[in-house]
PQR file of N, CA, C, O and H, with PARSE charges and radii, in Angstrom:
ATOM      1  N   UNK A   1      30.762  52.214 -47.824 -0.4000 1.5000
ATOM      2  CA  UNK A   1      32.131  51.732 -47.930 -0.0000 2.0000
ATOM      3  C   UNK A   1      32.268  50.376 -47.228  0.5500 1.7000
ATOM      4  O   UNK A   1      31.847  50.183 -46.087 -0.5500 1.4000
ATOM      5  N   UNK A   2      32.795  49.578 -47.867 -0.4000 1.5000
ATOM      6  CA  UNK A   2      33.156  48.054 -47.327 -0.0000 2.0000
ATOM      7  C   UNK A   2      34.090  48.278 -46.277  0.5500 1.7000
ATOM      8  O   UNK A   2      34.786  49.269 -46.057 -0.5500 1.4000
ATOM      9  H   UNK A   2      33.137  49.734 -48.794  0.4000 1.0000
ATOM     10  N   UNK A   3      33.965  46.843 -45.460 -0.4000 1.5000
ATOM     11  CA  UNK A   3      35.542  46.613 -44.749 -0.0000 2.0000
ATOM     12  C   UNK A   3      36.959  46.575 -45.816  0.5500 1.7000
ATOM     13  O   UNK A   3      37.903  47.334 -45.597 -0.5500 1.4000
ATOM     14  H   UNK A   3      33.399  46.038 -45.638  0.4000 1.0000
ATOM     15  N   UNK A   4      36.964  45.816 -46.723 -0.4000 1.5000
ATOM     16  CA  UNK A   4      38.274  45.814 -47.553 -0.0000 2.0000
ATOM     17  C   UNK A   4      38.850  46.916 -47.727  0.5500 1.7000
ATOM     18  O   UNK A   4      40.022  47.082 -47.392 -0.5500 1.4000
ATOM     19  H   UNK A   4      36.196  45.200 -46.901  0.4000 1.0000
ATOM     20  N   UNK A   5      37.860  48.177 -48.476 -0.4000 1.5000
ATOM     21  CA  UNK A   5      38.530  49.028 -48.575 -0.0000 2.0000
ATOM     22  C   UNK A   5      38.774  50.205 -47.454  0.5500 1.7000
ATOM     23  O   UNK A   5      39.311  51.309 -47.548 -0.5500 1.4000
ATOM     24  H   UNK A   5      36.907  48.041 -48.748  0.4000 1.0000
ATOM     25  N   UNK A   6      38.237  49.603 -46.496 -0.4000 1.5000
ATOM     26  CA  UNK A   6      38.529  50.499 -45.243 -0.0000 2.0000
ATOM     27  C   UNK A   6      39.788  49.931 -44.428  0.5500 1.7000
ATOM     28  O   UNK A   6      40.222  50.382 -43.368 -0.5500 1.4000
ATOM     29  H   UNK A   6      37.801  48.706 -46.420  0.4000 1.0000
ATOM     30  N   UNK A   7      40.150  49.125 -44.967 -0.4000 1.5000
ATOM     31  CA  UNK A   7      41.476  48.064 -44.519 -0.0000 2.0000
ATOM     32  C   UNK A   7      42.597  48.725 -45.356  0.5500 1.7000
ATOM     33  O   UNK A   7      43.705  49.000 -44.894 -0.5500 1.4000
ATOM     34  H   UNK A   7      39.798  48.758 -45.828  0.4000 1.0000
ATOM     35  N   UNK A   8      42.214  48.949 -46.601 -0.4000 1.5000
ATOM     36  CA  UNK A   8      42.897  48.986 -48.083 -0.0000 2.0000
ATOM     37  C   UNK A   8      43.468  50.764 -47.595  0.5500 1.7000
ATOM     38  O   UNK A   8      44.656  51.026 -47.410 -0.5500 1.4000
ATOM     39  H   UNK A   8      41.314  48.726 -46.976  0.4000 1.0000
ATOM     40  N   UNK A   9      42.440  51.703 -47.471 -0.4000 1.5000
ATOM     41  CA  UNK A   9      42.791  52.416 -47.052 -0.0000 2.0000
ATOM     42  C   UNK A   9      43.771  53.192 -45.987  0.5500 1.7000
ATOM     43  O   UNK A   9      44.471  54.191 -46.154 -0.5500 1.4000
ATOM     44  H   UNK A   9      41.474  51.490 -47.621  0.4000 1.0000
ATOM     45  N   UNK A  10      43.506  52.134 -44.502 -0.4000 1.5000
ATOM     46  CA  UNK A  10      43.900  52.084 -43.180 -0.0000 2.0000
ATOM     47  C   UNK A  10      45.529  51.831 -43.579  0.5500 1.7000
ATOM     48  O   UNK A  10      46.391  52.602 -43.156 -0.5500 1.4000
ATOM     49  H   UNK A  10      42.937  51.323 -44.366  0.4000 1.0000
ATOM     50  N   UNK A  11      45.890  50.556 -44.521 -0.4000 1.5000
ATOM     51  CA  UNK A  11      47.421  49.857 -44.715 -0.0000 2.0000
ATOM     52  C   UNK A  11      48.261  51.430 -45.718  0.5500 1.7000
ATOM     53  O   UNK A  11      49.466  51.625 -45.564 -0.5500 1.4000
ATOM     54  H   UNK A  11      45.190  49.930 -44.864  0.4000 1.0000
ATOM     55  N   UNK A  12      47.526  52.257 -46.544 -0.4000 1.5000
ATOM     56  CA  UNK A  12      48.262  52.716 -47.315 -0.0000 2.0000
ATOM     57  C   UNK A  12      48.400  54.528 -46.370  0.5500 1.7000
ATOM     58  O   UNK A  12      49.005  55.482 -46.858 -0.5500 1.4000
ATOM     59  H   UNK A  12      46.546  52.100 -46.670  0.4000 1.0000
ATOM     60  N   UNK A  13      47.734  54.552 -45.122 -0.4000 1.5000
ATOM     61  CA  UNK A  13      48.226  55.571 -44.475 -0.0000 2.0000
ATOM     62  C   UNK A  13      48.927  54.787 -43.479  0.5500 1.7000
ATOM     63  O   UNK A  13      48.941  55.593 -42.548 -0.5500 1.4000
ATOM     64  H   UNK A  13      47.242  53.777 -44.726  0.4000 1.0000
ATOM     65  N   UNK A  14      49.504  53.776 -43.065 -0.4000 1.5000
ATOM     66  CA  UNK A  14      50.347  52.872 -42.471 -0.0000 2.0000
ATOM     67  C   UNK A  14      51.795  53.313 -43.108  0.5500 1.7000
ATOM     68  O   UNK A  14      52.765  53.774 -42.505 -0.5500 1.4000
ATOM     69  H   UNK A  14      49.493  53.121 -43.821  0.4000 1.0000
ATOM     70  N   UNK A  15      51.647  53.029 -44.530 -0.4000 1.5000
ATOM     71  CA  UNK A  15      52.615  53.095 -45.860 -0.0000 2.0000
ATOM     72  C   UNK A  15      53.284  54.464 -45.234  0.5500 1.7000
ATOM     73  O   UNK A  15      54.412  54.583 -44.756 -0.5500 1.4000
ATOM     74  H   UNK A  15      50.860  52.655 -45.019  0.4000 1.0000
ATOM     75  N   UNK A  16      52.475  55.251 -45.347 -0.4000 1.5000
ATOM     76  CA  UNK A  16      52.782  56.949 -45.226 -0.0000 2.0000
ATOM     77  C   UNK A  16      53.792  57.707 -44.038  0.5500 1.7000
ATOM     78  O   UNK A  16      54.624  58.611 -43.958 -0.5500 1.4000
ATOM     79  H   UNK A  16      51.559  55.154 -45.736  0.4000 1.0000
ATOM     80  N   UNK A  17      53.113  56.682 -43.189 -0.4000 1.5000
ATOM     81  CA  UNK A  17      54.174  56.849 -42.015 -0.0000 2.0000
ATOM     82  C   UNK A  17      55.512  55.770 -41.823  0.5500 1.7000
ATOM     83  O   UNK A  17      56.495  55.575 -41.107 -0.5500 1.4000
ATOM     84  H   UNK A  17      52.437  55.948 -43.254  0.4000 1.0000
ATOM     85  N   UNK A  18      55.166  55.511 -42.389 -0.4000 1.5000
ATOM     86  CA  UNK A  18      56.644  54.044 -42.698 -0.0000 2.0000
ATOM     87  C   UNK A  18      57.746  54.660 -42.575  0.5500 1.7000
ATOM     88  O   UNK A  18      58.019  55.474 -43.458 -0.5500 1.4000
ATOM     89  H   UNK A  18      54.368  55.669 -42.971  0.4000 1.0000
ATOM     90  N   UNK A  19      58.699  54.460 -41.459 -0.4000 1.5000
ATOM     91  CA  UNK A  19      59.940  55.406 -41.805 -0.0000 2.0000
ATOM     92  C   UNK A  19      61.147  54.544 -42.191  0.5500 1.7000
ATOM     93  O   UNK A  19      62.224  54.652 -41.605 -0.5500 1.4000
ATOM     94  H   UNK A  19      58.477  53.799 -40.742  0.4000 1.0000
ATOM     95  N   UNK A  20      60.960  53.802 -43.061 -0.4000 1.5000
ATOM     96  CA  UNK A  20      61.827  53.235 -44.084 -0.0000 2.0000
ATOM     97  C   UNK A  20      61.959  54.245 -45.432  0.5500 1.7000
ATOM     98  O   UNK A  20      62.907  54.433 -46.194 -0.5500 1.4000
ATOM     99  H   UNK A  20      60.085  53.715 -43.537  0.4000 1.0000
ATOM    100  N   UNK A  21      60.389  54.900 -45.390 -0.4000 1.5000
ATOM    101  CA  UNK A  21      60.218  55.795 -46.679 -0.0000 2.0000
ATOM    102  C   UNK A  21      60.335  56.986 -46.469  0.5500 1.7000
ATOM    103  O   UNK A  21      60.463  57.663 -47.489 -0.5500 1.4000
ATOM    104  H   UNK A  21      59.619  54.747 -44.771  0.4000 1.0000
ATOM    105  N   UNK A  22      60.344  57.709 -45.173 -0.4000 1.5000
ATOM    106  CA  UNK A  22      59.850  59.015 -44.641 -0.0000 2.0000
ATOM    107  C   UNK A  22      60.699  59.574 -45.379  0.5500 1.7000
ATOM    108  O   UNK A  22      60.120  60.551 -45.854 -0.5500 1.4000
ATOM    109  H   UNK A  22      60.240  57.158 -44.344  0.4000 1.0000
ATOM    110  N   UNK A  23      62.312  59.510 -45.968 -0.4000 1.5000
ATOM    111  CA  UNK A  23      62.920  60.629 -46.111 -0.0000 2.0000
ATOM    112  C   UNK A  23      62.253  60.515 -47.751  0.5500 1.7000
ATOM    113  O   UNK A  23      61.468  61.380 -48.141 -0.5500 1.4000
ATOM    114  H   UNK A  23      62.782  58.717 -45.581  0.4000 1.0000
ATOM    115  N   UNK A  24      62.556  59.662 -48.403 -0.4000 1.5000
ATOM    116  CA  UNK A  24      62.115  59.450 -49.865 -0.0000 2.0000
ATOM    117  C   UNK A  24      60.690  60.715 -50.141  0.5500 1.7000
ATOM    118  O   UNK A  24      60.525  61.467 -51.101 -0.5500 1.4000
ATOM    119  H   UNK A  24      63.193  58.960 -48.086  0.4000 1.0000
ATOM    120  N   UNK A  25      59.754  60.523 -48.755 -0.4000 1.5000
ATOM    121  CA  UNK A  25      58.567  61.003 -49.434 -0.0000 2.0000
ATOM    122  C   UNK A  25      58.794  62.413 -49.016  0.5500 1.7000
ATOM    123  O   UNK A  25      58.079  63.215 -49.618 -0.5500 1.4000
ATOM    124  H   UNK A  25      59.888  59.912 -47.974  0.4000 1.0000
ATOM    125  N   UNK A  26      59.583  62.903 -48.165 -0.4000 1.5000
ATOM    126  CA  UNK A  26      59.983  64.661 -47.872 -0.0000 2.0000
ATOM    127  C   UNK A  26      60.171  64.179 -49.256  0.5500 1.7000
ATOM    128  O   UNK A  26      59.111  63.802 -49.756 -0.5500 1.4000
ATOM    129  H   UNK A  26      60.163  62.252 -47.676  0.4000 1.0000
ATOM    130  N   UNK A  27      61.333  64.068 -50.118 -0.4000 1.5000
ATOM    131  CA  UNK A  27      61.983  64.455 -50.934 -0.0000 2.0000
ATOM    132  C   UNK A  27      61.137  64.664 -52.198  0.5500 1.7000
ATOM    133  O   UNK A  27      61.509  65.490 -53.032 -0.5500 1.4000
ATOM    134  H   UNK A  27      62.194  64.375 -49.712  0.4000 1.0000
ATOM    135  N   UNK A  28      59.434  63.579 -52.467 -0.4000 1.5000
ATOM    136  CA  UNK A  28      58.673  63.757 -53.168 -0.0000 2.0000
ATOM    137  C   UNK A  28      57.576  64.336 -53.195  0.5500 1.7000
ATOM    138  O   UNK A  28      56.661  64.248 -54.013 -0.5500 1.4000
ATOM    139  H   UNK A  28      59.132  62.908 -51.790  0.4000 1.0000
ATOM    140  N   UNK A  29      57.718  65.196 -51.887 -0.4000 1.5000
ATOM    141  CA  UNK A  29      56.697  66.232 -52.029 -0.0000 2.0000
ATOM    142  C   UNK A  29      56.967  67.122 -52.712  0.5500 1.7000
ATOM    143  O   UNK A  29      56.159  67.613 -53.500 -0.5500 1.4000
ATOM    144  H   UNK A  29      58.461  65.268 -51.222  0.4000 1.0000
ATOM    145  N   UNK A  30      58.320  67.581 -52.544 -0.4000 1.5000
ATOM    146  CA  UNK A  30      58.858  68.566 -52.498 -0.0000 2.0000
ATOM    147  C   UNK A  30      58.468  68.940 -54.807  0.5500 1.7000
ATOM    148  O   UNK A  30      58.197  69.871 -55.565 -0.5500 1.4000
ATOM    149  H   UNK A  30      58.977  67.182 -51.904  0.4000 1.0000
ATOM    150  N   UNK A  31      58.782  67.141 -54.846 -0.4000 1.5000
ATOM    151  CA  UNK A  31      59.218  67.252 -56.741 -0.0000 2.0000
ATOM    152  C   UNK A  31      58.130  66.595 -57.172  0.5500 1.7000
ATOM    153  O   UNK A  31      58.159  66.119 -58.306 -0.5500 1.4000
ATOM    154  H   UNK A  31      59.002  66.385 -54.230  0.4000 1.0000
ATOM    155  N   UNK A  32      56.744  66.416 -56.196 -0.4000 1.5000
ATOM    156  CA  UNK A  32      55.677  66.132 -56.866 -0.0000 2.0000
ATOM    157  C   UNK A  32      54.692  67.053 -56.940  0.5500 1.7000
ATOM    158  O   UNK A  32      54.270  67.534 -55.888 -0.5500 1.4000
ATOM    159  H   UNK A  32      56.720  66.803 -55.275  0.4000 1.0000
ATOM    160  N   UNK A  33      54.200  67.426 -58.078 -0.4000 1.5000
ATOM    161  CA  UNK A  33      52.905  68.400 -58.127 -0.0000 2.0000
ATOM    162  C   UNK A  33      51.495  67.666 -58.483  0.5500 1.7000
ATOM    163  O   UNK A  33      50.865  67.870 -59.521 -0.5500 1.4000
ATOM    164  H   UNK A  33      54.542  67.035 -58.932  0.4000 1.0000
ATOM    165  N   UNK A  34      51.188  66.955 -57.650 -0.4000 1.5000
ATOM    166  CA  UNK A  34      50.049  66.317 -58.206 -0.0000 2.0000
ATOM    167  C   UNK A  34      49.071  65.988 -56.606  0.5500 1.7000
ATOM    168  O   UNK A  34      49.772  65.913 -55.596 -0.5500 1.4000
ATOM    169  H   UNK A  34      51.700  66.789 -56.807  0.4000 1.0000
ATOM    170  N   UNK A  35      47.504  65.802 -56.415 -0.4000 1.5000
ATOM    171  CA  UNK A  35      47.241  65.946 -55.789 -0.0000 2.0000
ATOM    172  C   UNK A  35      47.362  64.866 -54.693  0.5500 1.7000
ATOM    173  O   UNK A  35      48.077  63.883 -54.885 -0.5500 1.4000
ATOM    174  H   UNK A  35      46.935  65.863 -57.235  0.4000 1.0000
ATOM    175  N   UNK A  36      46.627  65.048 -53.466 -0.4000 1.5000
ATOM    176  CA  UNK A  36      47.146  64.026 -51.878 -0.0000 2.0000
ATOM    177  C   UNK A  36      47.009  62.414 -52.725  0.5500 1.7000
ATOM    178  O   UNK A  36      47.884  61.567 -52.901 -0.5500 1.4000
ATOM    179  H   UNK A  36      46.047  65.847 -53.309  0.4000 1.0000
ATOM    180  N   UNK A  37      45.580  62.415 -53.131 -0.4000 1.5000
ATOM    181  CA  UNK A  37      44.931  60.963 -53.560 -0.0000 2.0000
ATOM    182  C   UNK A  37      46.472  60.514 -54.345  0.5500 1.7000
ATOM    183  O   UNK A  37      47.015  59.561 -53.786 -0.5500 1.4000
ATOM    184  H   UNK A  37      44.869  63.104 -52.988  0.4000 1.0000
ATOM    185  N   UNK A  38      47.061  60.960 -55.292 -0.4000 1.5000
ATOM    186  CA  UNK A  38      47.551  60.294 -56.430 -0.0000 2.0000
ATOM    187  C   UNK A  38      49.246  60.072 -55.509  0.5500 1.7000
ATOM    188  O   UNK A  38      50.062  59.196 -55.797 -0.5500 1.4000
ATOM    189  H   UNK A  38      46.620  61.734 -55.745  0.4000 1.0000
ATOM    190  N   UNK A  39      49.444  61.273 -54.233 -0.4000 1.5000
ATOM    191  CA  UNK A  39      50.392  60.520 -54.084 -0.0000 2.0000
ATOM    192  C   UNK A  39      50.654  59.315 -53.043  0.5500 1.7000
ATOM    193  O   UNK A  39      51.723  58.706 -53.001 -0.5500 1.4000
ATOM    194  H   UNK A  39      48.781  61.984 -53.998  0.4000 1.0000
ATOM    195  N   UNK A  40      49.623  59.062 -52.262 -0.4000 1.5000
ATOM    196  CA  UNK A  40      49.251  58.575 -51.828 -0.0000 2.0000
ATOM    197  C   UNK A  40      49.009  57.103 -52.507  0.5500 1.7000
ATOM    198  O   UNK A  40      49.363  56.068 -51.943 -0.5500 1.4000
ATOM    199  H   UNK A  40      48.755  59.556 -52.296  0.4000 1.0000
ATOM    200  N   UNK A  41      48.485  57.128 -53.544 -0.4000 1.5000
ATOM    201  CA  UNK A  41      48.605  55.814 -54.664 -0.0000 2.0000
ATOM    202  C   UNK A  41      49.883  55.747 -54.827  0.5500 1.7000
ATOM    203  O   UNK A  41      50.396  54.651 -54.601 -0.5500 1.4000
ATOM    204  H   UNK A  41      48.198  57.969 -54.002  0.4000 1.0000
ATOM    205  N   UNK A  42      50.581  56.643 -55.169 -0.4000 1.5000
ATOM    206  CA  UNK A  42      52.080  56.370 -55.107 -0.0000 2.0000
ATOM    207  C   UNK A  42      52.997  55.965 -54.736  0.5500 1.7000
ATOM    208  O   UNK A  42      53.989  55.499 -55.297 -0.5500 1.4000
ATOM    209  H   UNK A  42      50.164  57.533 -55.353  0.4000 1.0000
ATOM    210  N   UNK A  43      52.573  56.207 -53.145 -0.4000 1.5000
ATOM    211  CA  UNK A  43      53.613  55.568 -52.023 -0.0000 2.0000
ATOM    212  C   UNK A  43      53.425  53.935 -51.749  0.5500 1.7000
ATOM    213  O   UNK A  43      54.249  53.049 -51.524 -0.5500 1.4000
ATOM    214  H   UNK A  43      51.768  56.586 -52.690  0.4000 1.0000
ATOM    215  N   UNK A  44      52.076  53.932 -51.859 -0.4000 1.5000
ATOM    216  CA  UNK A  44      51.577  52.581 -51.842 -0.0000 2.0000
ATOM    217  C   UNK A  44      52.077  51.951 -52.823  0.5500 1.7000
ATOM    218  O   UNK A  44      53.058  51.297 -52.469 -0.5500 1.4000
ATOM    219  H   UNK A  44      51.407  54.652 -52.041  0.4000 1.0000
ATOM    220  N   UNK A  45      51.808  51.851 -54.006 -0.4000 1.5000
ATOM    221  CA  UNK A  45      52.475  51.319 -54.973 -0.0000 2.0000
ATOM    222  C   UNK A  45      53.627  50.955 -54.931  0.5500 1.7000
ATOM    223  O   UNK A  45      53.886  49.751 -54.942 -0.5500 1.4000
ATOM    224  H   UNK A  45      51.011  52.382 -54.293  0.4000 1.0000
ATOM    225  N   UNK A  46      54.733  52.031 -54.865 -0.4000 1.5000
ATOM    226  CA  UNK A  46      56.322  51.416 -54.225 -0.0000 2.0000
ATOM    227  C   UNK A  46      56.701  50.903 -53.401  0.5500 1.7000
ATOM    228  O   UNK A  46      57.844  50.477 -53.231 -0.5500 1.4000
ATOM    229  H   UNK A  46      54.523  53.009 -54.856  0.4000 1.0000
ATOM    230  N   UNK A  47      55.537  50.829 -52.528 -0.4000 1.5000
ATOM    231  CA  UNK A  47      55.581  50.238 -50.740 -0.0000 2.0000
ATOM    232  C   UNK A  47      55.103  48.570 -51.506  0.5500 1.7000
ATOM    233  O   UNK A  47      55.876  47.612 -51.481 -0.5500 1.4000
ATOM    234  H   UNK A  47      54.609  51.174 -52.666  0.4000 1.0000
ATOM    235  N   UNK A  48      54.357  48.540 -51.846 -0.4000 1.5000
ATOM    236  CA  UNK A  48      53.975  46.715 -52.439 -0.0000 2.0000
ATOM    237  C   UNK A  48      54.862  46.632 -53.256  0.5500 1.7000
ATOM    238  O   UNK A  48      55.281  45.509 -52.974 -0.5500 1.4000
ATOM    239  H   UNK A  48      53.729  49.318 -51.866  0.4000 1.0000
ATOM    240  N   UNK A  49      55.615  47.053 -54.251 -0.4000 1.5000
ATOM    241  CA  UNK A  49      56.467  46.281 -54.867 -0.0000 2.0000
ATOM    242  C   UNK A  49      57.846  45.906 -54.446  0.5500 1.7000
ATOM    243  O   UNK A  49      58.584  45.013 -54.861 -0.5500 1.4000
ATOM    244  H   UNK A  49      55.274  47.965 -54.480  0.4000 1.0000
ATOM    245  N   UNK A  50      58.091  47.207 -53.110 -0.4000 1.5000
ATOM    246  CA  UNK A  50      59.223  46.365 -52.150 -0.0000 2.0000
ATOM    247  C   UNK A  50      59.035  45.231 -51.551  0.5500 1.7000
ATOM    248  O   UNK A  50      59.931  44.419 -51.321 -0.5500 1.4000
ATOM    249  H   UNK A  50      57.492  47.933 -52.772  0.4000 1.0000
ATOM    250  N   UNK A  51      57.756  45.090 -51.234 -0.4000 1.5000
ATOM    251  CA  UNK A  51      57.366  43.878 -50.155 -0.0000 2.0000
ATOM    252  C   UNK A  51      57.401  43.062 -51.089  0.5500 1.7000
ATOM    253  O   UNK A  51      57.394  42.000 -50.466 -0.5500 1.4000
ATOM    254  H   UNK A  51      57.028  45.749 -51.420  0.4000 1.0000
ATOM    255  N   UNK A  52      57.440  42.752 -52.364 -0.4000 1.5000
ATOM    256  CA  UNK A  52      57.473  41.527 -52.858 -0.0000 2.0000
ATOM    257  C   UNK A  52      59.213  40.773 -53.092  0.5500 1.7000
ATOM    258  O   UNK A  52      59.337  39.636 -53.547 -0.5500 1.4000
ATOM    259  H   UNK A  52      57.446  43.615 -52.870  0.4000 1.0000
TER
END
């Protein structure tokens, strides 16, 4: 495993604890059935397109 994606990784469990999002992601555990990896891509994903 590279540094990037050990960076890449490190920022999107950063994401996870973000408590700008914390209540959002209770609320999408709850109405997501899909596994850790994908939501995890998930949070990240909405987390970069706020920052832009």
């Amino acid at each position: 495993m590279n540094k990037k994606s050990k960076n890449e990784n490190r920022e999107k469990l950063t994401v996870l604890i973000d408590k700008d999002i914390k209540l959002k992601m209770k609320k999408e555990v709850l109405d997501l059935n899909c596994s850790m990896g994908e939501f995890i891509e998930k949070l990240y994903t909405d987390y970069k397109s706020k920052e832009k």
